[in-house]
Structures are given as C-alpha cells and as structure tokens.
C-alpha positions in Angstrom: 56.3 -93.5 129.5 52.9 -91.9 129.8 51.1 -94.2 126.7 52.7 -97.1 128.2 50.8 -96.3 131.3 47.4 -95.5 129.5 47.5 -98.6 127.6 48.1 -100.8 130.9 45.5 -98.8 133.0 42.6 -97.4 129.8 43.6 -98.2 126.2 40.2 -96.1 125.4 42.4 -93.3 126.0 45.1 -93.8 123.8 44.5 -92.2 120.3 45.0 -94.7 117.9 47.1 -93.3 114.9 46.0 -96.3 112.4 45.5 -100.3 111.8 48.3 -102.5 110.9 46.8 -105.9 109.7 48.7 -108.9 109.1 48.0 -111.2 106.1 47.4 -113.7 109.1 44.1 -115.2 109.0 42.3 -115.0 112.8 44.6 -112.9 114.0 43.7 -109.8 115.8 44.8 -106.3 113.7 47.7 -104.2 115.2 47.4 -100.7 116.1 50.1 -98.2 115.6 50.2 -94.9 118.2 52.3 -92.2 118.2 55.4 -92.9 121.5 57.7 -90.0 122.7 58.9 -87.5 120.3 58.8 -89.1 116.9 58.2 -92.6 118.1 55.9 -95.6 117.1 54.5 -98.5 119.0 53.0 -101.4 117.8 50.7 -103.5 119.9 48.1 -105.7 119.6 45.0 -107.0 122.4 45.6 -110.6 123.4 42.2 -113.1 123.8 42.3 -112.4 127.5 41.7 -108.6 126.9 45.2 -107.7 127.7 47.7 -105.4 125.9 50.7 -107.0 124.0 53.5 -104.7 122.9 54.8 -105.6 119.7 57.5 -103.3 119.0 58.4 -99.8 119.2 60.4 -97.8 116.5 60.5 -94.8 114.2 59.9 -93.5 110.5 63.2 -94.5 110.0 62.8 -98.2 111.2 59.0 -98.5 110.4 59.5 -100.7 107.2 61.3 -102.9 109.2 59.3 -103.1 112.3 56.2 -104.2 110.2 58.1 -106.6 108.6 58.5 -108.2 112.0 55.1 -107.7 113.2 54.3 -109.4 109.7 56.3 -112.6 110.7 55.4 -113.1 114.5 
C-alpha cells in the first residue's frame, strides 16, 4: 500500500486526516490517515523516531478501533 510506503520512507508526506489522543498521560497522540478506498489507519511515532501502526479499520469499525488504541 502506497501510505504504508510513505510513512516508512517520509511521514511529512502523508496528509494527516486528524489527532486521536489517549487519556494516557506521556504518551505520544495518534494520528488517523485516510488507507485504500474507505480505510483508516491508526499510528503513532515511537521515542526512536519510528512509525508504529496501531491499527487499521473503517467507519464501520472506527468506534471500536479507538477503543483499542484507548487501551494499549
């Protein structure tokens, strides 16, 4: 998938649809971006700079993905 690719090689390039922050204290928000047709994936940067895929969904599963990404 082309965004997968852009994340590992230029995140700058990846439009960012919105922040996803967890009630987490010192944690590092999660960004939501729009994946394949009607897609969603969640990821977050790791303290070494890197990109760490969360999870990737849909509108119809998006209540229950940040659920998940609330209890990680």
């Amino acid at each position: 998938e082309e965004i997968i690719h852009k994340l590992n090689n230029d995140p700058a390039l990846v439009p960012i649809k919105r922040k996803v922050f967890s009630g987490k204290k010192n944690r590092k928000p999660v960004q939501e971006v729009i994946f394949a047709y009607k897609g969603r994936l969640y990821f977050q940067m790791t303290k070494e700079d890197r990109i760490e895929i969360l999870t990737i969904g849909t509108k119809n599963t998006q209540q229950k993905d940040l659920e998940y990404i609330e209890n990680i």
